[in-house]
N, CA and C atoms of all chains as a GROMACS GRO file, in nm:
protein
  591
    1UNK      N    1   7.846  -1.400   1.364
    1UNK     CA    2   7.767  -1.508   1.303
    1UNK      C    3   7.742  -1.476   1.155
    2UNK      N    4   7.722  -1.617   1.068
    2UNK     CA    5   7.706  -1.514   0.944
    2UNK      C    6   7.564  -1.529   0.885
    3UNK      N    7   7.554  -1.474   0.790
    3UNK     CA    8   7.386  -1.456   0.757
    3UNK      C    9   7.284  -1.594   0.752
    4UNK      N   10   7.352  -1.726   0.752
    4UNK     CA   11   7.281  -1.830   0.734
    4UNK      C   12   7.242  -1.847   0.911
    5UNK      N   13   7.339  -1.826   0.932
    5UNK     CA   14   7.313  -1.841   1.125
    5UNK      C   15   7.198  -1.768   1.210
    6UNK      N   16   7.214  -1.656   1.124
    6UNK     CA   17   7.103  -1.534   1.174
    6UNK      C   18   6.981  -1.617   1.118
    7UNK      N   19   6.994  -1.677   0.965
    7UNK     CA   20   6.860  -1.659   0.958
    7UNK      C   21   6.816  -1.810   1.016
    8UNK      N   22   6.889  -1.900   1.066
    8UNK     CA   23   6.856  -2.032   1.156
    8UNK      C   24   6.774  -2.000   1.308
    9UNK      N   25   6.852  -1.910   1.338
    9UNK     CA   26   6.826  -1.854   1.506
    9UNK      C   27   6.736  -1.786   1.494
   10UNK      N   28   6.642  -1.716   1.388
   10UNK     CA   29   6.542  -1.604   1.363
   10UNK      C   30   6.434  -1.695   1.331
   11UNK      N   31   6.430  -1.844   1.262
   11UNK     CA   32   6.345  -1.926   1.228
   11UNK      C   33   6.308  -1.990   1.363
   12UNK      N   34   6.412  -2.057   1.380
   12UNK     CA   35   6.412  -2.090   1.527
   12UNK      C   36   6.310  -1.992   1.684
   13UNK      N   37   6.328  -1.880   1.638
   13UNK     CA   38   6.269  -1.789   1.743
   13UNK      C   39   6.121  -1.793   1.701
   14UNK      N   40   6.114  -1.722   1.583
   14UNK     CA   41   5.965  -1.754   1.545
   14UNK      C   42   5.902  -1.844   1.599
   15UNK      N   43   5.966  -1.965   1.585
   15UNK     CA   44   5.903  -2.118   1.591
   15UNK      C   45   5.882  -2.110   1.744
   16UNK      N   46   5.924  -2.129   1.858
   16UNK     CA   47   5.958  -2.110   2.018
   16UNK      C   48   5.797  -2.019   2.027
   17UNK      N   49   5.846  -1.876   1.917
   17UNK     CA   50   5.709  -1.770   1.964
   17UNK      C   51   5.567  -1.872   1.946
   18UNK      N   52   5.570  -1.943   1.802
   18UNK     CA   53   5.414  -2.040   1.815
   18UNK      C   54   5.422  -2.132   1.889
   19UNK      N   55   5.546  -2.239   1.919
   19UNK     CA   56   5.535  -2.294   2.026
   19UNK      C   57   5.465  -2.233   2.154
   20UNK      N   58   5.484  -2.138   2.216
   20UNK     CA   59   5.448  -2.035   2.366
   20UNK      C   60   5.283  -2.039   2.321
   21UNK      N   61   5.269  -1.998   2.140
   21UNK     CA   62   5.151  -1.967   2.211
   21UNK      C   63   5.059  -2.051   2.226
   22UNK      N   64   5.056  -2.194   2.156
   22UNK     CA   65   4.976  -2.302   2.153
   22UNK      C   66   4.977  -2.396   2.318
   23UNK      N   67   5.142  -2.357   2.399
   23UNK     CA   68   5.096  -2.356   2.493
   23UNK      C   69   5.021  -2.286   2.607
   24UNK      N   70   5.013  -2.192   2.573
   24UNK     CA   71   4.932  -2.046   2.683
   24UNK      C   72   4.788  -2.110   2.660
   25UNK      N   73   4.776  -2.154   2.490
   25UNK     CA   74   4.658  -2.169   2.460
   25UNK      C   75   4.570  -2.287   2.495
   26UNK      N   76   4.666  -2.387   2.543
   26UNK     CA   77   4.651  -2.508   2.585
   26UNK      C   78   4.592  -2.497   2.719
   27UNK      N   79   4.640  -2.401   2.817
   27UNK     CA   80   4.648  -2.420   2.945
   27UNK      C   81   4.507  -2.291   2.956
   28UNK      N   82   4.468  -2.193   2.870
   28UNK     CA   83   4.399  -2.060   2.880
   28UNK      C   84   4.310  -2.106   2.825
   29UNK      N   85   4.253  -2.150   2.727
   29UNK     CA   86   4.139  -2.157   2.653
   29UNK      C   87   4.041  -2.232   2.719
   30UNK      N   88   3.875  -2.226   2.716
   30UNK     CA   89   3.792  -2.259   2.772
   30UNK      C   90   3.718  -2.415   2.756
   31UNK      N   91   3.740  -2.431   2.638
   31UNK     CA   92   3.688  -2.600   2.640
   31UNK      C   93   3.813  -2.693   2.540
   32UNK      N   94   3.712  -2.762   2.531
   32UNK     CA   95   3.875  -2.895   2.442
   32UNK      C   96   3.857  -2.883   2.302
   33UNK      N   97   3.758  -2.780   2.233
   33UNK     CA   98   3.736  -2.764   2.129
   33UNK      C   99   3.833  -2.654   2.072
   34UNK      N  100   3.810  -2.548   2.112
   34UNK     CA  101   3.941  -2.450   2.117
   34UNK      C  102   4.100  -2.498   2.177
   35UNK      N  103   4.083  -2.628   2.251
   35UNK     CA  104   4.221  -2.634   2.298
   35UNK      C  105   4.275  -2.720   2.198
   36UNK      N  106   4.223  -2.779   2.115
   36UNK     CA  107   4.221  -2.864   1.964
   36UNK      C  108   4.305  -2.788   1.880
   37UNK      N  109   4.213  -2.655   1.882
   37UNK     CA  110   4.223  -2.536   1.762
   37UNK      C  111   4.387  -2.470   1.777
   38UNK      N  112   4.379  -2.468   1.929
   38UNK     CA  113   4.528  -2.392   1.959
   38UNK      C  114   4.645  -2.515   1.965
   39UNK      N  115   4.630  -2.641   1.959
   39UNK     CA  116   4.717  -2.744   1.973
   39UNK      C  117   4.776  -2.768   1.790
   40UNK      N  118   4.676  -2.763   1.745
   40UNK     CA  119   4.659  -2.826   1.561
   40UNK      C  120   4.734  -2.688   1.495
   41UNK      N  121   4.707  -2.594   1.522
   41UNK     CA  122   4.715  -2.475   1.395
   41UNK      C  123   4.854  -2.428   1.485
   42UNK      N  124   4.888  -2.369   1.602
   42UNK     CA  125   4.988  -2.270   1.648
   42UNK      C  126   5.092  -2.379   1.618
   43UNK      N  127   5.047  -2.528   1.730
   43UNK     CA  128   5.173  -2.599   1.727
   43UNK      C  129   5.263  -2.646   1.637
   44UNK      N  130   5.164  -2.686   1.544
   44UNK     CA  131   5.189  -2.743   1.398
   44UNK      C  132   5.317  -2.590   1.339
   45UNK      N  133   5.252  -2.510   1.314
   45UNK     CA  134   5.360  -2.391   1.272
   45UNK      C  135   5.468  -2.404   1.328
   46UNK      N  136   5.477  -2.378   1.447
   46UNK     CA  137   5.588  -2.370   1.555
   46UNK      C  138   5.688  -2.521   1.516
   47UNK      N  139   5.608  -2.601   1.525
   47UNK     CA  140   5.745  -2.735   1.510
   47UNK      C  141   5.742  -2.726   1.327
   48UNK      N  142   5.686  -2.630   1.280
   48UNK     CA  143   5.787  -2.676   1.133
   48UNK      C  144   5.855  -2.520   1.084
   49UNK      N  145   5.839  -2.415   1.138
   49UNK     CA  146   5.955  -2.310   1.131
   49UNK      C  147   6.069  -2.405   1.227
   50UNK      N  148   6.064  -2.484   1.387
   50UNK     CA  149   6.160  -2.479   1.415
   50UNK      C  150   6.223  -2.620   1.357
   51UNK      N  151   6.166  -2.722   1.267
   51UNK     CA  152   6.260  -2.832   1.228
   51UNK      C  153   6.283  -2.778   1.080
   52UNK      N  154   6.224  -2.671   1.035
   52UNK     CA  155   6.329  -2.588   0.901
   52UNK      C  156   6.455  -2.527   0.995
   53UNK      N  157   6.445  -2.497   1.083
   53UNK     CA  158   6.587  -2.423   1.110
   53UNK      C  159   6.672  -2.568   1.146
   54UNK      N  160   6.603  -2.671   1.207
   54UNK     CA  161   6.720  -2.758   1.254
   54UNK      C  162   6.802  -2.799   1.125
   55UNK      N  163   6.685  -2.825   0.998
   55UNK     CA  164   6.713  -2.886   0.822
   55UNK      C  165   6.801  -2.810   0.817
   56UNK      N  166   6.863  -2.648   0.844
   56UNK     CA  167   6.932  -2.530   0.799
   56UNK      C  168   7.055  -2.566   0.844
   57UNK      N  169   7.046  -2.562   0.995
   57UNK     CA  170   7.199  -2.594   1.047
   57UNK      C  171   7.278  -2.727   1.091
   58UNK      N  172   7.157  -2.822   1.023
   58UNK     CA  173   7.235  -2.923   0.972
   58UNK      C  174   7.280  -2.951   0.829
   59UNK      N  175   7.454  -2.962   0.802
   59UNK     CA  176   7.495  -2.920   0.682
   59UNK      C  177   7.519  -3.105   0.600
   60UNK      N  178   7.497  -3.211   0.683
   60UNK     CA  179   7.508  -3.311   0.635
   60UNK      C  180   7.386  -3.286   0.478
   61UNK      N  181   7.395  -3.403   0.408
   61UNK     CA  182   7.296  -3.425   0.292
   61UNK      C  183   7.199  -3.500   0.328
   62UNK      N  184   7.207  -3.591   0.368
   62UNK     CA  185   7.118  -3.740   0.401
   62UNK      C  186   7.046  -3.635   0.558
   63UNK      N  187   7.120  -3.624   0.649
   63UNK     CA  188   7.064  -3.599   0.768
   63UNK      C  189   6.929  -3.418   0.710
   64UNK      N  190   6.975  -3.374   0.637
   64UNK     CA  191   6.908  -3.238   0.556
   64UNK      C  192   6.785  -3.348   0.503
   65UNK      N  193   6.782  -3.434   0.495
   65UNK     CA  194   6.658  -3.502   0.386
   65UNK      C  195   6.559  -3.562   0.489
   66UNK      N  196   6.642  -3.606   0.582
   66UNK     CA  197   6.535  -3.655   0.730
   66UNK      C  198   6.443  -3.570   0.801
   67UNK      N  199   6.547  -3.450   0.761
   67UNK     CA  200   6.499  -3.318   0.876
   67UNK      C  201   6.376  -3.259   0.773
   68UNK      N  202   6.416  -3.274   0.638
   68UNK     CA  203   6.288  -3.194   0.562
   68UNK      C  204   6.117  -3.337   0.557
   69UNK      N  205   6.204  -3.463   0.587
   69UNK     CA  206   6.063  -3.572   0.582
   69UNK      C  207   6.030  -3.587   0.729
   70UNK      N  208   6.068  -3.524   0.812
   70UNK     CA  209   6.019  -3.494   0.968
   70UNK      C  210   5.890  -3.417   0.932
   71UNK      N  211   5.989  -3.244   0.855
   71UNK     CA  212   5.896  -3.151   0.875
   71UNK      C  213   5.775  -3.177   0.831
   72UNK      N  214   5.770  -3.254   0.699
   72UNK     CA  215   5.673  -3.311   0.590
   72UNK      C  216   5.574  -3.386   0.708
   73UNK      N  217   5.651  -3.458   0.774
   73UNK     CA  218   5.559  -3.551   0.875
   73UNK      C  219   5.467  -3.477   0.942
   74UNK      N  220   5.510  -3.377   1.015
   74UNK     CA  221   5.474  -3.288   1.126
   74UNK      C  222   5.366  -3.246   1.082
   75UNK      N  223   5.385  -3.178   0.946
   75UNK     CA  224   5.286  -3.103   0.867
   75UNK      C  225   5.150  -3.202   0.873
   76UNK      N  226   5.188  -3.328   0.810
   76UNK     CA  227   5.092  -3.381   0.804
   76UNK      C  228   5.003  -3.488   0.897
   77UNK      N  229   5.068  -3.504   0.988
   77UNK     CA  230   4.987  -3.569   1.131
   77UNK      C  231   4.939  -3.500   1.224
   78UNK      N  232   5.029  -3.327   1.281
   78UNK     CA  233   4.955  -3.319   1.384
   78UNK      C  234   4.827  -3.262   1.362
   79UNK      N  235   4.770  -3.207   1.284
   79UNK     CA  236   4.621  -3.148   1.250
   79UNK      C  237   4.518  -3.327   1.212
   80UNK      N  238   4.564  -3.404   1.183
   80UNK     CA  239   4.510  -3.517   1.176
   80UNK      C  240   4.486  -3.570   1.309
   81UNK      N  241   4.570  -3.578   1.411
   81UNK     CA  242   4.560  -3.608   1.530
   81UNK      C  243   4.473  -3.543   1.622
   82UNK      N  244   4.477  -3.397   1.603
   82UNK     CA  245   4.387  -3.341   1.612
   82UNK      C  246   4.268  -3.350   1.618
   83UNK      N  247   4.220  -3.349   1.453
   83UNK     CA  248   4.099  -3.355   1.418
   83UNK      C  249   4.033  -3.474   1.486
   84UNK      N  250   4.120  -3.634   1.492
   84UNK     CA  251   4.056  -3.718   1.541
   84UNK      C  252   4.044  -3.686   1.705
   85UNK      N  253   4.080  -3.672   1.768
   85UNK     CA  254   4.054  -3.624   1.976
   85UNK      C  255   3.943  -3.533   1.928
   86UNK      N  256   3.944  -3.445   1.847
   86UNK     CA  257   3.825  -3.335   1.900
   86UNK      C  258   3.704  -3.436   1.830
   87UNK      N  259   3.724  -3.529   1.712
   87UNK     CA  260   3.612  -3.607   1.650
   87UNK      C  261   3.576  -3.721   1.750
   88UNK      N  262   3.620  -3.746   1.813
   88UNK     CA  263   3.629  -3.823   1.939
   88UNK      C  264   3.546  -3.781   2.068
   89UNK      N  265   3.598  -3.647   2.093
   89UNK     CA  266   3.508  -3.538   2.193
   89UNK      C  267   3.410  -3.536   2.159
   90UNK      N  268   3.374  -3.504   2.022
   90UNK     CA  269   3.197  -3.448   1.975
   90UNK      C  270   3.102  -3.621   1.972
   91UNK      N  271   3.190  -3.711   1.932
   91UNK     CA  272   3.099  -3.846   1.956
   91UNK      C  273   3.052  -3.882   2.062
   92UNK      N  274   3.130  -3.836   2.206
   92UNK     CA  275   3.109  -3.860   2.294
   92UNK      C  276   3.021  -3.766   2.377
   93UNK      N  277   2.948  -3.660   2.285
   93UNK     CA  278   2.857  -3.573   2.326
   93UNK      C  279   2.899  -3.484   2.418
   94UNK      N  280   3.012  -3.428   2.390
   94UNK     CA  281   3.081  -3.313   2.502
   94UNK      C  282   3.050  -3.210   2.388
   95UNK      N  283   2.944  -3.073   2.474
   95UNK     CA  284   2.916  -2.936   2.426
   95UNK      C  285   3.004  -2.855   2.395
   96UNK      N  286   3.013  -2.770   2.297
   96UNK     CA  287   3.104  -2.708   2.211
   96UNK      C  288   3.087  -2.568   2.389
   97UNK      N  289   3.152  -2.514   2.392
   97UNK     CA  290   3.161  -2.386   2.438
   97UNK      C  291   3.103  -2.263   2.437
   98UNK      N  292   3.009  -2.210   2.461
   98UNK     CA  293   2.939  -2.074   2.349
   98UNK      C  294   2.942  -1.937   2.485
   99UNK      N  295   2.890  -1.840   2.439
   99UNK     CA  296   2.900  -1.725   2.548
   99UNK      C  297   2.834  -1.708   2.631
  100UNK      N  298   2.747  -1.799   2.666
  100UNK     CA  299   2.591  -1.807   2.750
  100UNK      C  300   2.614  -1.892   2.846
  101UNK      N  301   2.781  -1.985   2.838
  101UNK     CA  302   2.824  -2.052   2.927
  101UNK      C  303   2.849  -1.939   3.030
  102UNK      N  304   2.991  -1.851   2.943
  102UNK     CA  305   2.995  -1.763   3.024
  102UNK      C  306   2.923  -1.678   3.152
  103UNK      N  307   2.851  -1.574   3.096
  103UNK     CA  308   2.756  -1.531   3.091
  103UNK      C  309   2.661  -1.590   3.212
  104UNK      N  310   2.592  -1.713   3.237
  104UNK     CA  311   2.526  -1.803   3.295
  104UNK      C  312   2.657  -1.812   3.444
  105UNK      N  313   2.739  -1.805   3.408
  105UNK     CA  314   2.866  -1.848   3.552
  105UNK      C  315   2.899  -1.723   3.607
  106UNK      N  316   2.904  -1.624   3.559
  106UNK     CA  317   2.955  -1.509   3.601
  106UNK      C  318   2.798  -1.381   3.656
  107UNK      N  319   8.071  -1.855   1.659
  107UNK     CA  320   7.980  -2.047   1.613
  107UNK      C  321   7.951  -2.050   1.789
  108UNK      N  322   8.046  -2.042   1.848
  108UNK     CA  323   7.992  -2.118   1.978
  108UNK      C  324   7.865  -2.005   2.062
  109UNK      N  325   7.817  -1.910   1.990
  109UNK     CA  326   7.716  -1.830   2.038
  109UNK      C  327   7.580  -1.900   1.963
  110UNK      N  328   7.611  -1.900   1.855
  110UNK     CA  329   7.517  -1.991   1.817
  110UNK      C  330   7.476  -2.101   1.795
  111UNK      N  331   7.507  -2.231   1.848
  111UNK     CA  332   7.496  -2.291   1.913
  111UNK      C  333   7.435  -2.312   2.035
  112UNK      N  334   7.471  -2.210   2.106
  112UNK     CA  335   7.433  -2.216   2.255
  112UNK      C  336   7.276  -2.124   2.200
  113UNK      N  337   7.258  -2.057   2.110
  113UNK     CA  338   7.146  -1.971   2.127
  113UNK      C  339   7.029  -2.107   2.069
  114UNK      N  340   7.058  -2.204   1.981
  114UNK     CA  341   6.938  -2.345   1.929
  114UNK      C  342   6.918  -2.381   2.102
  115UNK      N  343   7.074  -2.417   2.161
  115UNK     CA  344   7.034  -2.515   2.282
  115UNK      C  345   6.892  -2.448   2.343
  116UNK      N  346   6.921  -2.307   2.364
  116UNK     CA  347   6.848  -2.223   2.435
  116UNK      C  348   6.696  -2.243   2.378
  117UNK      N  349   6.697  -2.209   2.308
  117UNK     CA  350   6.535  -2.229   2.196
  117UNK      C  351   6.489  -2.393   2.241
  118UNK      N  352   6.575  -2.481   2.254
  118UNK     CA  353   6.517  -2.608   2.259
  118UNK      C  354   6.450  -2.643   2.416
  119UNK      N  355   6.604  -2.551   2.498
  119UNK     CA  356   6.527  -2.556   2.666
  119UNK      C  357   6.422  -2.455   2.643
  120UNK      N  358   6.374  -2.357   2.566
  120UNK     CA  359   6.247  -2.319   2.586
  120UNK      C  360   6.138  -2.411   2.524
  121UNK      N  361   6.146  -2.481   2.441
  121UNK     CA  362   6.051  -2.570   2.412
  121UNK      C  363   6.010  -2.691   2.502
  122UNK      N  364   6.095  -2.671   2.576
  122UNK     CA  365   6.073  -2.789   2.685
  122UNK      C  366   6.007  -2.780   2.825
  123UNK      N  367   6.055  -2.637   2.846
  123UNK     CA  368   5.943  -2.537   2.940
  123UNK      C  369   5.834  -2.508   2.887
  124UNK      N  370   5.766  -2.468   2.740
  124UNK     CA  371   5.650  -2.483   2.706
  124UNK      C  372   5.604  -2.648   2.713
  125UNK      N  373   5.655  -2.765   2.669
  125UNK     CA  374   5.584  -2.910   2.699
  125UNK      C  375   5.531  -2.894   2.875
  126UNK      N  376   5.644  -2.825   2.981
  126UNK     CA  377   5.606  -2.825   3.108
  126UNK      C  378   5.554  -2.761   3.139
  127UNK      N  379   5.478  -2.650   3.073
  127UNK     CA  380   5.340  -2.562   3.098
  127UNK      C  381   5.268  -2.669   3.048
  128UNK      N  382   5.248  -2.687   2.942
  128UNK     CA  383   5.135  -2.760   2.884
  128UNK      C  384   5.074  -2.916   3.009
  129UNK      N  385   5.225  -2.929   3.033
  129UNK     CA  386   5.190  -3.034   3.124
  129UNK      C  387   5.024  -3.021   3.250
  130UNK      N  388   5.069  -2.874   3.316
  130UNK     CA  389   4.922  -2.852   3.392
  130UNK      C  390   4.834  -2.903   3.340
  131UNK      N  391   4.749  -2.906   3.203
  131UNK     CA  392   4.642  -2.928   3.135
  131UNK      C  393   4.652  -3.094   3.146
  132UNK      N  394   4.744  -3.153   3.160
  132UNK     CA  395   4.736  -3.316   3.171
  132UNK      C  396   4.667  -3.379   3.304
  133UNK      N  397   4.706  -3.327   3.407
  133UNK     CA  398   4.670  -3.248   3.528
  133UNK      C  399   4.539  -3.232   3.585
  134UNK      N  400   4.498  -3.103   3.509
  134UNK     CA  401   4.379  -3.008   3.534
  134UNK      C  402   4.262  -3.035   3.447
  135UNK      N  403   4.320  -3.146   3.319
  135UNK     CA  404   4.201  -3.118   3.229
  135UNK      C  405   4.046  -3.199   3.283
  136UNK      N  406   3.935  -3.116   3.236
  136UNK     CA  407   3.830  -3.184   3.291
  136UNK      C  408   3.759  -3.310   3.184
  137UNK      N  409   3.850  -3.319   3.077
  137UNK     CA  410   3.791  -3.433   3.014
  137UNK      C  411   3.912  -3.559   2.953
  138UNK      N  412   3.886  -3.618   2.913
  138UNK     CA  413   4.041  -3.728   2.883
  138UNK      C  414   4.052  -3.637   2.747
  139UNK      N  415   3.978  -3.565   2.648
  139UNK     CA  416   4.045  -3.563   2.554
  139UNK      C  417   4.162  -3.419   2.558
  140UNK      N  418   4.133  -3.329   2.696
  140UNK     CA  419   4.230  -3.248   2.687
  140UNK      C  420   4.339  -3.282   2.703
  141UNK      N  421   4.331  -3.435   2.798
  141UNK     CA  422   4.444  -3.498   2.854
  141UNK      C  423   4.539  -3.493   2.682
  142UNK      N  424   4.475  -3.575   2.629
  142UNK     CA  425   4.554  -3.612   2.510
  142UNK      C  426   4.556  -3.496   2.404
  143UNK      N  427   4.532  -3.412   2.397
  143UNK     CA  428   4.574  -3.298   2.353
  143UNK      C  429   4.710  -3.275   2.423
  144UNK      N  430   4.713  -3.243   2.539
  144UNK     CA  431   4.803  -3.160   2.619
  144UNK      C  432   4.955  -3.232   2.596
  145UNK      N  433   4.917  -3.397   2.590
  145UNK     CA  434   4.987  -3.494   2.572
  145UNK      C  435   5.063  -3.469   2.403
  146UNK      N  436   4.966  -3.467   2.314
  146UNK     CA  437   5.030  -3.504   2.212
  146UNK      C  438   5.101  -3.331   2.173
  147UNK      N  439   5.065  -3.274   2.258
  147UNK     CA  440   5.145  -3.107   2.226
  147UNK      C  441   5.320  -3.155   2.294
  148UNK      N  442   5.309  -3.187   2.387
  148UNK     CA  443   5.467  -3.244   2.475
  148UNK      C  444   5.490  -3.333   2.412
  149UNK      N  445   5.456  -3.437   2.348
  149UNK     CA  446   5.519  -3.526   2.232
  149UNK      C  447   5.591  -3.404   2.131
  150UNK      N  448   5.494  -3.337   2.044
  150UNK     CA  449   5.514  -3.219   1.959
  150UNK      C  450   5.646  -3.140   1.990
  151UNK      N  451   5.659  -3.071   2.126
  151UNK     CA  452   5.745  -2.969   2.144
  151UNK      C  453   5.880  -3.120   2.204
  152UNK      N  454   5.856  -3.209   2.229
  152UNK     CA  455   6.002  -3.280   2.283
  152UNK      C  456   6.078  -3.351   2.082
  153UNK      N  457   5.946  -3.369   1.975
  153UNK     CA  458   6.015  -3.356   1.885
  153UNK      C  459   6.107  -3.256   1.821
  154UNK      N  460   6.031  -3.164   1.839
  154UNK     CA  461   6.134  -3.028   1.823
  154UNK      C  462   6.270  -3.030   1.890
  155UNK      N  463   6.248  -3.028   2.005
  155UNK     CA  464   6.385  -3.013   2.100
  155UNK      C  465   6.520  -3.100   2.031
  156UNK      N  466   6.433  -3.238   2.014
  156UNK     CA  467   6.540  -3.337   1.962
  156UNK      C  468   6.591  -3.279   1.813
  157UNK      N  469   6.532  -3.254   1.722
  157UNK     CA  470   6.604  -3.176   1.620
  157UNK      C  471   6.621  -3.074   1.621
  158UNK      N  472   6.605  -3.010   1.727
  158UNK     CA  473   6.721  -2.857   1.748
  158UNK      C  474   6.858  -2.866   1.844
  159UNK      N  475   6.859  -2.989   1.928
  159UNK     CA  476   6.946  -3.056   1.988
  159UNK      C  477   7.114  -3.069   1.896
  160UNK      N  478   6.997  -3.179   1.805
  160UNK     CA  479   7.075  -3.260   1.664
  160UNK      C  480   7.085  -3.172   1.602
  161UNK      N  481   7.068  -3.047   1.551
  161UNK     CA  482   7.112  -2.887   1.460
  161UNK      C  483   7.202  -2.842   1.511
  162UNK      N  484   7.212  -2.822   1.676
  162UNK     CA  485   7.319  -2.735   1.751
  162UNK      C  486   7.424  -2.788   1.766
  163UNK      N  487   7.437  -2.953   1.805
  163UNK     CA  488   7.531  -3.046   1.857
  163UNK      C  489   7.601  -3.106   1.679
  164UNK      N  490   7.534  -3.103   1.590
  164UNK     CA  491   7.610  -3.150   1.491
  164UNK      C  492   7.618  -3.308   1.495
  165UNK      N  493   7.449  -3.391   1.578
  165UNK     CA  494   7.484  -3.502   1.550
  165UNK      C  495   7.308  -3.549   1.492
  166UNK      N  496   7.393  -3.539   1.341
  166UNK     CA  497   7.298  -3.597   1.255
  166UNK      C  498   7.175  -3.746   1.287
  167UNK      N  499   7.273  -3.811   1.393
  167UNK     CA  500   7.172  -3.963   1.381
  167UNK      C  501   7.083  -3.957   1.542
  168UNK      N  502   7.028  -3.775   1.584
  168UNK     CA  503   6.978  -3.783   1.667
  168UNK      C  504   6.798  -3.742   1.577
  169UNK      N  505   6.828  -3.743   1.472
  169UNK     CA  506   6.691  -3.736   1.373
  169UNK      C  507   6.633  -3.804   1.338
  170UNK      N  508   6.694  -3.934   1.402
  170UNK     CA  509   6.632  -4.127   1.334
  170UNK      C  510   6.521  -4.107   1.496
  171UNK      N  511   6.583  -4.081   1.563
  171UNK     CA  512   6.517  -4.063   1.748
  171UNK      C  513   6.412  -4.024   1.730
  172UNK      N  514   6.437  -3.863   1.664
  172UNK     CA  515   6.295  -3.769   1.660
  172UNK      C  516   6.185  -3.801   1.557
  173UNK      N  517   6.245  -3.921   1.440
  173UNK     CA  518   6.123  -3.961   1.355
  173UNK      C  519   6.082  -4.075   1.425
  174UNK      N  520   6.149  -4.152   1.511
  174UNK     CA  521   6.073  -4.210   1.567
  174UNK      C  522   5.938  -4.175   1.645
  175UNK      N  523   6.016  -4.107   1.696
  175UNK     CA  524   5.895  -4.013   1.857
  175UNK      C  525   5.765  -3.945   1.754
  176UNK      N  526   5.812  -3.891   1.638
  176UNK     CA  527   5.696  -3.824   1.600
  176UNK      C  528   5.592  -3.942   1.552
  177UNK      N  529   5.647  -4.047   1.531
  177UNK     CA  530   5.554  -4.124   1.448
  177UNK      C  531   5.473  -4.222   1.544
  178UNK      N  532   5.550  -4.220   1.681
  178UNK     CA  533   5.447  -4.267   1.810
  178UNK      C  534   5.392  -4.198   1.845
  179UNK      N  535   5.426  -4.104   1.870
  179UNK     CA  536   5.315  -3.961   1.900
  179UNK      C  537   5.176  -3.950   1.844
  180UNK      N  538   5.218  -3.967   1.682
  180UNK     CA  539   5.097  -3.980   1.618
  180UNK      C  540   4.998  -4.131   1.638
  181UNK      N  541   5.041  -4.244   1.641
  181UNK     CA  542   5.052  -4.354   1.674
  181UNK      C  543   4.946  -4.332   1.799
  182UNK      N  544   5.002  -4.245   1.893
  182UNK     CA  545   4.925  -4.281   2.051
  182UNK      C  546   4.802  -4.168   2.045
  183UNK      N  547   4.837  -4.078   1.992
  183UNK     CA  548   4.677  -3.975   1.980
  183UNK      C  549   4.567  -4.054   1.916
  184UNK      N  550   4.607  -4.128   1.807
  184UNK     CA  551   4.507  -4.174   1.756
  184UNK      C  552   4.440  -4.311   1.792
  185UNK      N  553   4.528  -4.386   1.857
  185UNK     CA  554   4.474  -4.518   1.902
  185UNK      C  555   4.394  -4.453   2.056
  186UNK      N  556   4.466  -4.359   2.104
  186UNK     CA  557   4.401  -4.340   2.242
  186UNK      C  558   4.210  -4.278   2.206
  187UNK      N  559   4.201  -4.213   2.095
  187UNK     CA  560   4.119  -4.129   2.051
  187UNK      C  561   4.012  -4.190   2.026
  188UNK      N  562   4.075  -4.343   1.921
  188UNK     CA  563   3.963  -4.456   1.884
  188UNK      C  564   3.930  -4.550   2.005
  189UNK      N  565   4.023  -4.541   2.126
  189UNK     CA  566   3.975  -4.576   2.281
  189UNK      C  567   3.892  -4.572   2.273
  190UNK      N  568   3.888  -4.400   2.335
  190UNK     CA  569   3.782  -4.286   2.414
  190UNK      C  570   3.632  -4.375   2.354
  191UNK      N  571   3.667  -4.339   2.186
  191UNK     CA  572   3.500  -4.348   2.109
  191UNK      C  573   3.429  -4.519   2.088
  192UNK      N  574   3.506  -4.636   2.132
  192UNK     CA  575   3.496  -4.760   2.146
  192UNK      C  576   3.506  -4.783   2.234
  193UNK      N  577   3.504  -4.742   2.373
  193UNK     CA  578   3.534  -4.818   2.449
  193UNK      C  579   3.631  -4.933   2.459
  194UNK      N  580   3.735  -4.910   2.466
  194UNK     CA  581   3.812  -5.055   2.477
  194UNK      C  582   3.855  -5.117   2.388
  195UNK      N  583   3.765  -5.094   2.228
  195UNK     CA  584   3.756  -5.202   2.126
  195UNK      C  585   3.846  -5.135   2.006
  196UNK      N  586   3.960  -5.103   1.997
  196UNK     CA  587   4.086  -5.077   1.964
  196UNK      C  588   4.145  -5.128   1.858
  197UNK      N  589   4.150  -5.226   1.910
  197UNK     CA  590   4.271  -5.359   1.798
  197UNK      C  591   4.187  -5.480   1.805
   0.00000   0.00000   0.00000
């Protein structure tokens, strides 16, 4: 493979690794406030290391310009989407999570 | 070339097994807004797939697909979100 390939498949991996963890974090974390936190910040990374690698090993021009106003997109909706569900959660008077939940159950 | 290739496909079927973890939380969640979290993460990781698909396969006009999907994705978190906090009163 040659060095552009390596470094597609190495972006690519990265990206998969924040993908995994925003889902672990999705399914592990304790309320919808943190599951916000791990959906907005890991996922968001993860889909724009891995649509820079798709921009990489696609060698068209036009199709390279879609793939970089995807990433642009990505960047900028999913933490917006975000923010609104968890702004959504707190209107609807659902309690943030704290250690006394814990603590109190165990 | 044909190793790498097959190594994007691979990355993309793992992104698709993370949307189907995430899926449990659609599932299990105890409030609607995890639902739509969990939701708009499997929107998230099936955009990916589609432009690592369209990277590996060499077909450029599978990126018109994935700007679509991302821009309903965003589209449905947020109308579902202004649901939740209106009741009903949407559009």
């Amino acid at each position: 493979m040659t060095p552009t390939e390596w470094a597609i498949v190495a972006l690519a991996l990265v990206g998969a690794f924040f993908g995994g963890v925003a889902s672990i974090g999705i399914v592990r974390l304790p309320d919808v406030y943190t599951r916000a936190h791990a959906a907005s910040k890991s996922d968001t990374l993860g889909a724009v290391l891995s649509i820079a690698a798709a921009a990489l090993a696609i060698q068209t021009d036009l199709a390279t310009i879609k793939a970089v106003f995807l990433l642009v997109f990505m960047f900028l909706t999913n933490p917006t989407a975000a923010h609104a569900i968890a702004r959504a959660a707190q209107d609807q008077g659902i309690e943030p999570w704290t250690t006394s939940d814990e603590e109190g159950k165990s | 070339m044909i190793e790498f290739e097959a190594a994007l496909l691979a990355i993309a079927g793992a992104f698709v097994l993370f949307a189907i973890v995430a899926l449990y939380r659609v599932f299990a969640g105890p409030t609607d807004h995890d639902r739509v979290i969990a939701v708009n993460v499997m929107g998230t990781n099936t955009v990916i797939a589609i432009a690592l698909v369209s990277g590996a396969l060499d077909k450029p006009l599978f990126l018109d697909i994935a700007l679509v999907y991302a821009l309903l994705n965003f589209l449905l978190s947020i109308a579902f979100s202004k649901f939740n906090v209106e009741h009903g009163g949407v559009l």
